[in-house]
Steps between C-alpha positions, in 0.01 A plus 500: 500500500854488481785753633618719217879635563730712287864442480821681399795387416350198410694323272831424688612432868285566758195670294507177286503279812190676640325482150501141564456431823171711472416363237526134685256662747218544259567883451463671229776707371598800317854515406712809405776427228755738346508280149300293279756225530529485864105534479475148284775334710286566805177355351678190416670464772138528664285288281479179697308779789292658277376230327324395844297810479703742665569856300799672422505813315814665370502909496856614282596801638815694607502663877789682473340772355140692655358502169533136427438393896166652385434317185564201740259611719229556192578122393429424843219629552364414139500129651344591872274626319342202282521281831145470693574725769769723339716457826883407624540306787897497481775738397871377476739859417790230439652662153830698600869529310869627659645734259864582431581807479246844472252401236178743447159394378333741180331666813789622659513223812780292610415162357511264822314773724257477207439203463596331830265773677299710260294197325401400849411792610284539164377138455404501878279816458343413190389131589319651848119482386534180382662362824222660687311285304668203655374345868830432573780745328888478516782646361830412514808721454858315410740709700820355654779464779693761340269761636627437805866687357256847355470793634303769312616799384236761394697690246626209301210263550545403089926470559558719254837591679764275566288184367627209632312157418433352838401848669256560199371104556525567833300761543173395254456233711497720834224706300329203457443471843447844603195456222375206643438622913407865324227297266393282796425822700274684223348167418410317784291227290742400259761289695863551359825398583900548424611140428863378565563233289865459654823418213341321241635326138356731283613675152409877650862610558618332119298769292540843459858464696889483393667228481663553823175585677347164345785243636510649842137429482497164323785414808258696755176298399678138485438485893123576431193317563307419203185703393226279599619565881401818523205468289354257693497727809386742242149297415434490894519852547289536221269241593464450860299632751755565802647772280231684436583741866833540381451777245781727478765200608847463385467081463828262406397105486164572580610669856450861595806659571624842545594708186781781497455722801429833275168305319376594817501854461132632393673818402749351274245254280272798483758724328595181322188423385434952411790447237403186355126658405705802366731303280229328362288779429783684343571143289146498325532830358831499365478374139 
């Protein structure tokens, strides 16, 4: 029976790179796509994989929202659920934006903490019974080395004063490792860990940013790696047995290392995690 993993941010940079190098490993995949023509580039580009026998599914769907993370999450599931034995083996949380300026979803939530932060959170909670299912579960959160320059600040944890673009960046991906040790401590079975995938060439800082904010980052990303390095780490974290104990880990080329000194703060990624099931709550009700 073969591995069954889901994917965001699948159809560009480092999602799109782990999309295929799964899929070169005989898994299956199911891959999250914000448009139907990214979602019929990324089958073509895949075709010469799936026509071995391999499976890749495409799920459109928009995470910057809760609402539509969980239409996602019902397109999901709706293919877990014709497989054999309904279950997920993998989980890749790599979908995430940098926004210029304050920009607010329908729901009232600063778009990069939403999406950057909030889907995970979401996406992660939903797809638990079916990586139960799994003999040998792992998710993967995308966070970065700019965590190391967060700090968290309790009363602004959206930025809704004195945005700046970095701090708000910043800061989601700090969150995403405060969810990751918190999640590893009230799940002990499902191994999960904050991924580093160092400066790579990607398109992430070109979209949904000025034109300033997109040249400093075309000139920023010029001394990157390409996308397949960090993916391939990526696929051995997902897939290999001597990181199974390290639940909880903050990893960067497939070594653990230590994350910002405040992820280590139970009391912090508690409260942390207390807002984040408010915010979402609050988010399915509003209309």
């Amino acid at each position: 029976m073969r591995k069954q993993a889901v994917v965001t941010g699948a159809t560009s940079g480092i999602g799109l790179a782990n999309v295929e190098l799964l899929l070169k490993e005989g898994i299956d995949v199911i891959a999250v796509a914000r448009s139907e023509k990214k979602k019929e580039l990324l089958i073509d580009k895949m075709k010469p994989l799936t026509e071995t026998g391999v499976r890749l599914d495409v799920v459109l769907g928009d995470l910057s929202q809760t609402k539509s993370t969980l239409k996602v999450v019902e397109g999901i599931k709706h293919i877990l659920n014709k497989t054999k034995d309904k279950q997920c083996d993998i989980l890749m949380n790599i979908a995430g934006i940098v926004s210029s300026g304050l920009h607010l979803n329908e729901e009232g939530n600063e778009l990069t903490f939403a999406t950057n932060h909030l889907s995970v959170f979401i996406l992660t909670h939903a797809l638990i019974p079916y990586l139960e299912k799994s003999s040998d579960p792992r998710i993967l959160v995308v966070s970065s080395l700019s965590h190391y320059r967060a700090s968290i600040n309790f009363k602004n944890i959206q930025n809704f004063k004195l945005y700046n673009i970095l701090k708000a960046y910043k800061r989601s991906k700090l969150y995403n490792v405060f969810f990751v040790k918190e999640f590893a401590k009230r799940n002990p079975k499902l191994p999960i860990y904050a991924i580093d995938p160092g400066l790579v060439k990607t398109e992430i800082g070109l979209k949904n940013t000025s034109k300033l904010a997109a040249s400093i980052w075309k000139w920023r990303v010029s001394k990157g790696t390409d996308a397949y390095y960090p993916a391939s780490f990526m696929v051995k974290v997902a897939t290999e047995e001597a990181y199974k104990v390290h639940s909880g880990s903050y990893i960067k080329e497939g070594k653990v290392v230590k994350s910002n000194p405040i992820t280590y703060h139970e009391d912090k990624a508690k409260r942390l995690w207390d807002y984040t099931e408010e915010v979402i709550t609050l988010s399915t009700k509003k209309e």
